[in-house]
C-alpha positions as CSV (number, residue, x, y, z in Angstrom):
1,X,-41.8,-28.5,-64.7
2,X,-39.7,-26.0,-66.8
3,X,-36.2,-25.3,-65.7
4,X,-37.1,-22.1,-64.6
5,X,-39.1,-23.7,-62.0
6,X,-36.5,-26.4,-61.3
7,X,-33.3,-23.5,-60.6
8,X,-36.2,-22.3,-57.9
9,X,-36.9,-25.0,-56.3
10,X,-33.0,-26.4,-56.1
11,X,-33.8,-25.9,-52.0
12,X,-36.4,-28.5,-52.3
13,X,-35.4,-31.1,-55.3
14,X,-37.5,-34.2,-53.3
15,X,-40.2,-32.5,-54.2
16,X,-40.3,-31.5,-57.7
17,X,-42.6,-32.8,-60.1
18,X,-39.2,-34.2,-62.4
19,X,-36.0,-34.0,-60.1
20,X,-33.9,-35.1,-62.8
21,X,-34.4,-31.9,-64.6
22,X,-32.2,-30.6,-61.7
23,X,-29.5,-32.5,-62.0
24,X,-29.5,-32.2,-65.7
25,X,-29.0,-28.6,-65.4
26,X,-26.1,-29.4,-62.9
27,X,-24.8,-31.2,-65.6
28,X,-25.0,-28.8,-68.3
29,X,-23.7,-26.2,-66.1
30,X,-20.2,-28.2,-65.0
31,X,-19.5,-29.0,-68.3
32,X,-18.7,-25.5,-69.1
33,X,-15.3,-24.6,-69.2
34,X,-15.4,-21.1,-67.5
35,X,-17.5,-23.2,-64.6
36,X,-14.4,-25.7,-64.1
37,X,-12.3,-23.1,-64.2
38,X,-14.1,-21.5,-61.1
39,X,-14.9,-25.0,-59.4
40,X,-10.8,-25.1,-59.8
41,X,-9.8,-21.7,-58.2
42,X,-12.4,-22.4,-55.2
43,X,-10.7,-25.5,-54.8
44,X,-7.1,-23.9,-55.0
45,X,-8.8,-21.1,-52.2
46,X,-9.3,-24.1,-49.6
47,X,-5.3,-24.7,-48.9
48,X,-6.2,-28.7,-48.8
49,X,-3.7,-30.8,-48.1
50,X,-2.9,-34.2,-48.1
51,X,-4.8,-36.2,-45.0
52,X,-7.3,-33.2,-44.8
53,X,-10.9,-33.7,-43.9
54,X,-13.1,-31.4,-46.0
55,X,-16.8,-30.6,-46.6
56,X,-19.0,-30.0,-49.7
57,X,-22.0,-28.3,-48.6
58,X,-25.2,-28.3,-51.4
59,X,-23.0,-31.4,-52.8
60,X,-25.4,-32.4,-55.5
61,X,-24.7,-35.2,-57.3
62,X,-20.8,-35.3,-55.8
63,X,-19.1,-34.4,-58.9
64,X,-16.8,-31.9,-56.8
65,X,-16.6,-34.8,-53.6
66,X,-15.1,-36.7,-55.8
67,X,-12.4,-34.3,-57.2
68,X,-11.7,-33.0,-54.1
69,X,-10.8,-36.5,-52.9
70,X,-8.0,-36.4,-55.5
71,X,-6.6,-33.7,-53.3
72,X,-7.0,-35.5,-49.7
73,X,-5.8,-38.1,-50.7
74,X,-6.5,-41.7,-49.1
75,X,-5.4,-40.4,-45.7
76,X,-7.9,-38.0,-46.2
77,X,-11.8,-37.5,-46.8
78,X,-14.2,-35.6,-48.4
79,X,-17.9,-35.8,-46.7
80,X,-21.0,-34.2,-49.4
81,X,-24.0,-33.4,-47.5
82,X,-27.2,-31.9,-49.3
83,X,-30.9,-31.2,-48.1
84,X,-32.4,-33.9,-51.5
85,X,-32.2,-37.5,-50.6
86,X,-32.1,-37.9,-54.3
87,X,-29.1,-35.4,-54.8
88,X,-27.5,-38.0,-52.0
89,X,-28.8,-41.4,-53.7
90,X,-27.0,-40.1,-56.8
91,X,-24.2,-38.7,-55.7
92,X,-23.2,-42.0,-54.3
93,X,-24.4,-44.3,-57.1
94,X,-21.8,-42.7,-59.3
95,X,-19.0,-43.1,-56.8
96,X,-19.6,-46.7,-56.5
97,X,-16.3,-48.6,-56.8
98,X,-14.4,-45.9,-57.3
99,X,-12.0,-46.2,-54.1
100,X,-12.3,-43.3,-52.9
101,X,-12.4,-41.1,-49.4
102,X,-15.5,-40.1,-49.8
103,X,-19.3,-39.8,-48.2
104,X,-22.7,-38.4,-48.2
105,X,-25.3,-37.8,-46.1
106,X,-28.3,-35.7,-46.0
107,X,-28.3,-32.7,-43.7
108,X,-29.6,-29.1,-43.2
109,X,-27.2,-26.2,-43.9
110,X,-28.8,-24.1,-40.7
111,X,-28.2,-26.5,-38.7
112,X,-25.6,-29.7,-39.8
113,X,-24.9,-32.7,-38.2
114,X,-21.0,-32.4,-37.0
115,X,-19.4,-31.0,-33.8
116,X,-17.5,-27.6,-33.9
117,X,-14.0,-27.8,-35.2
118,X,-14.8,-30.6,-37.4
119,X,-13.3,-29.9,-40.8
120,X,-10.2,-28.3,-42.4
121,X,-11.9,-26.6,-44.8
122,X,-15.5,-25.9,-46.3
123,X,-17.4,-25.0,-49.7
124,X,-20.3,-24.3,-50.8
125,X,-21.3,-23.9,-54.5
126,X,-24.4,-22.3,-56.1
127,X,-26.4,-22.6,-52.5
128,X,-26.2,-19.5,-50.8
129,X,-28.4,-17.9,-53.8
130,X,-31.1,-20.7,-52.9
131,X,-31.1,-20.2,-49.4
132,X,-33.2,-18.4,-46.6
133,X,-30.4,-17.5,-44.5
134,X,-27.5,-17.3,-46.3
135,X,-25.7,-16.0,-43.5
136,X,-26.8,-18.3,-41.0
137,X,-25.8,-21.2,-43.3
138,X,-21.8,-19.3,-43.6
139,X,-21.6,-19.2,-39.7
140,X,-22.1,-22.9,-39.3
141,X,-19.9,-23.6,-41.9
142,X,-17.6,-21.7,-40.0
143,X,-18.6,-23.6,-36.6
144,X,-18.0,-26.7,-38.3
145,X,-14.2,-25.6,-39.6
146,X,-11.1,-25.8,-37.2
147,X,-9.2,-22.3,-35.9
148,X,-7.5,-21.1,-39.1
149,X,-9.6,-23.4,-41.7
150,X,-11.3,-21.7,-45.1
151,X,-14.3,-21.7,-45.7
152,X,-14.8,-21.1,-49.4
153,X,-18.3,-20.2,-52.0
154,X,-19.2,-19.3,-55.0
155,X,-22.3,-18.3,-56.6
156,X,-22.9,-16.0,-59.5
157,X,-24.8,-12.3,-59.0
158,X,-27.6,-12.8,-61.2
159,X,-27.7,-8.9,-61.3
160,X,-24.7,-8.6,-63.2
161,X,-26.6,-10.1,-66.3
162,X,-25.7,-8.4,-69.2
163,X,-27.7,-8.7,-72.6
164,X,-26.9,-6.8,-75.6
165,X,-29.8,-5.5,-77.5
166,X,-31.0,-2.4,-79.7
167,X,-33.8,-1.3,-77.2
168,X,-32.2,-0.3,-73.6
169,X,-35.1,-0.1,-72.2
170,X,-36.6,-3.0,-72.6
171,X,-33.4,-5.2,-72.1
172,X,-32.9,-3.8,-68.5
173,X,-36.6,-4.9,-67.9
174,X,-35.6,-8.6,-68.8
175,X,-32.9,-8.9,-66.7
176,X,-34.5,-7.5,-64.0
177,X,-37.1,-10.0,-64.7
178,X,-34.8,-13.2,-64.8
179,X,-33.0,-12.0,-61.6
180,X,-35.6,-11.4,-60.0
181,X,-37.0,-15.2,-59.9
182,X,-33.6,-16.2,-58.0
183,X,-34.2,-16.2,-54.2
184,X,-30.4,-14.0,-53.3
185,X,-30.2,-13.2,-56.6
186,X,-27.5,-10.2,-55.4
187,X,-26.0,-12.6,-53.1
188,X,-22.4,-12.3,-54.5
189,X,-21.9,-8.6,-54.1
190,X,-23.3,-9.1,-50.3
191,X,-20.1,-12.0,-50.1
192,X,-18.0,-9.5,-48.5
193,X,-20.1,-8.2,-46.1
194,X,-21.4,-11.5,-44.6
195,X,-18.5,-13.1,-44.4
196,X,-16.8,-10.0,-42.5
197,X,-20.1,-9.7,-40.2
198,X,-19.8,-13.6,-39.5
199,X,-16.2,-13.2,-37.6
200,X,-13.6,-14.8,-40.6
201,X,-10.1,-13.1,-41.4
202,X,-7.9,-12.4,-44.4
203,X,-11.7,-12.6,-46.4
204,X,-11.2,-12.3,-50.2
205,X,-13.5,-11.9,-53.4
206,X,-12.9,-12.8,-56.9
207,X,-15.0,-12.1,-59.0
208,X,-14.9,-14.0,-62.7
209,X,-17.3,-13.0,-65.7
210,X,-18.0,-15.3,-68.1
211,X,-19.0,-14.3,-71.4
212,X,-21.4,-15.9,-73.2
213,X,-21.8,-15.5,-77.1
214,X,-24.8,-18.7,-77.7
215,X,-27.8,-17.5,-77.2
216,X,-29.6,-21.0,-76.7
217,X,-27.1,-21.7,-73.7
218,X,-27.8,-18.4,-72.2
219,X,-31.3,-19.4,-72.4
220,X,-31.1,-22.4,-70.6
221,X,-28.8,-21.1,-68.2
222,X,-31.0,-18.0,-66.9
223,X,-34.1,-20.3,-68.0
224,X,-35.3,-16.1,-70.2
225,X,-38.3,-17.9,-71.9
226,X,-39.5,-19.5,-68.7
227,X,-39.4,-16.3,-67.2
228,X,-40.6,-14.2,-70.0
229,X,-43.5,-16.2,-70.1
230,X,-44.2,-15.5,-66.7
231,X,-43.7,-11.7,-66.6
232,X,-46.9,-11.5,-69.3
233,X,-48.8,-13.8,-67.4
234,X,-48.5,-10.9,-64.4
235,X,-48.7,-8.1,-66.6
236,X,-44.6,-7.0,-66.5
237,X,-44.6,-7.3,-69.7
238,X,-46.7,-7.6,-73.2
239,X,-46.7,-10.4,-75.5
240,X,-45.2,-7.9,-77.7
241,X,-42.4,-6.9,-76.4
242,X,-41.0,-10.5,-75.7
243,X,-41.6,-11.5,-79.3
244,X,-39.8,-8.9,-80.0
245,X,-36.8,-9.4,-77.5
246,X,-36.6,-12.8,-78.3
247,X,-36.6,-12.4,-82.2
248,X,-33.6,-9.7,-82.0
249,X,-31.9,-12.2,-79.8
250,X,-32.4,-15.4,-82.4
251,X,-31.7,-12.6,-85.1
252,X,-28.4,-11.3,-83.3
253,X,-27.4,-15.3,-82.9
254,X,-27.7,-15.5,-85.9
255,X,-25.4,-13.7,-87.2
256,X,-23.3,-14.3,-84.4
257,X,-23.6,-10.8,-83.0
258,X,-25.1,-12.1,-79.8
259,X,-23.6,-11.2,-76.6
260,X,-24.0,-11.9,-72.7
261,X,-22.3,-12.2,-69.6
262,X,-22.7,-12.9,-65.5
263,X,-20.2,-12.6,-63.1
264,X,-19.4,-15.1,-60.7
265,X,-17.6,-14.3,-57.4
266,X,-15.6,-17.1,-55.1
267,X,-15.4,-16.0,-51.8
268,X,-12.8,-17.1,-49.3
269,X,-12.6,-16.6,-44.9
270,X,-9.7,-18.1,-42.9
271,X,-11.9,-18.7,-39.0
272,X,-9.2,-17.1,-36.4
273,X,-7.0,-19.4,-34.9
């Protein structure tokens, strides 16, 4: 399976032909410095305090469980829920022995397995975009969050893809392209509207947009050739005019002229008192 394939099926990782192609582009993706400097403001967003009890919803591999636990403390705990058994069978192999307040259970995000009023605070990162109902999945977040908890996500708009390149034609046809292979691909320009339609206060937006000036990690990270390949095999596009996109793009990084960016956005809600 490519990792074009593997981003789209992220809803359904116990069923992929070669899971660990997922978690190796969570991987690659959290080792980026703009993406712990997001992780970090969502975090900041929640208002945890010490003896809290918090959820991580899509928790992946728990690399965030685990450094939210640093901010419970041990009075406190962190529970990671995600749809994969596998996501969960990793997520607490590597937290093994590490003493901390922290669990992980599988669960559905349309319907999770707490009472109301359960949590201080909840997040959610890079799930809403996967999902069928993203706003069905914020208002049980926010049934599971006390009167006055945050409920926090983040997600980047895949349509705020930029590419530089000579023909303007043709590059706004690839980025429609690669967003358009992402289920809520506009998902965090609708942030404020779903948030405000699902009851919270005081809600908030930031958006962040991280540059990007290697073209091989933009390439990984939108999974373009993947998605190139696809567009001629439905007739969006000619074998042509990829080879030609593409060989501005290696010719651009070569020189290091090569250019991109995506905007993430971190949304926060406060559920009334």
């Amino acid at each position: 399976m490519n990792t074009q394939d593997a981003k789209r099926n992220f809803a359904q990782v116990d069923n992929s032909a070669d899971p660990q192609i997922l978690v190796q582009y969570l991987e690659l993706t959290s080792s980026l410095d703009w993406m712990q400097r997001l992780k970090q403001n969502s975090f900041d967003l929640m208002r945890i305090k010490p003896g809290d009890k918090v959820l991580d919803l899509g928790c992946g591999t728990g690399e965030d469980v685990r450094a939210l636990a640093t901010r419970v403390g041990d009075s406190g705990s962190v529970v990671g829920v995600d749809y994969s058994k596998l996501m969960v069978d990793e997520a607490r192999k590597r937290s093994e022995r590490l003493e901390l307040p922290v669990e992980f259970s599988t669960g559905d995000a349309n319907n999770l397995d707490f009472g109301d009023n359960t949590f201080n605070s909840c997040r959610a990162e890079r799930l809403l975009v996967h999902l069928e109902d993203p706003s069905g999945v914020l208002r049980e977040m926010k049934r599971v969050t006390k009167p006055g908890g945050y409920v926090v996500t983040l997600d980047a708009d895949w349509g705020t893809i930029t590419l530089d390149g000579s023909d303007h034609e043709l590059t706004d046809k690839v980025v429609r392209i690669v967003s358009a292979h992402i289920r809520n691909g506009w998902i965090g320009r609708q942030y404020y509207g779903i948030f405000k339609q699902a009851g919270f206060e005081d809600v908030t937006i930031s958006p962040g947009t991280i540059p990007v000036t290697d073209f091989s990690l933009m390439d990984r990270l939108i999974s373009l050739r993947p998605s190139l390949v696809l567009a001629v095999e439905q007739g969006i596009l000619n074998q042509s005019e990829v080879d030609t996109f593409l060989a501005e793009m290696e010719e651009r990084n070569s020189k290091g002229l090569f250019f991109s960016s995506m905007t993430g956005f971190i949304a926060c809600g406060r559920k009334p008192s």
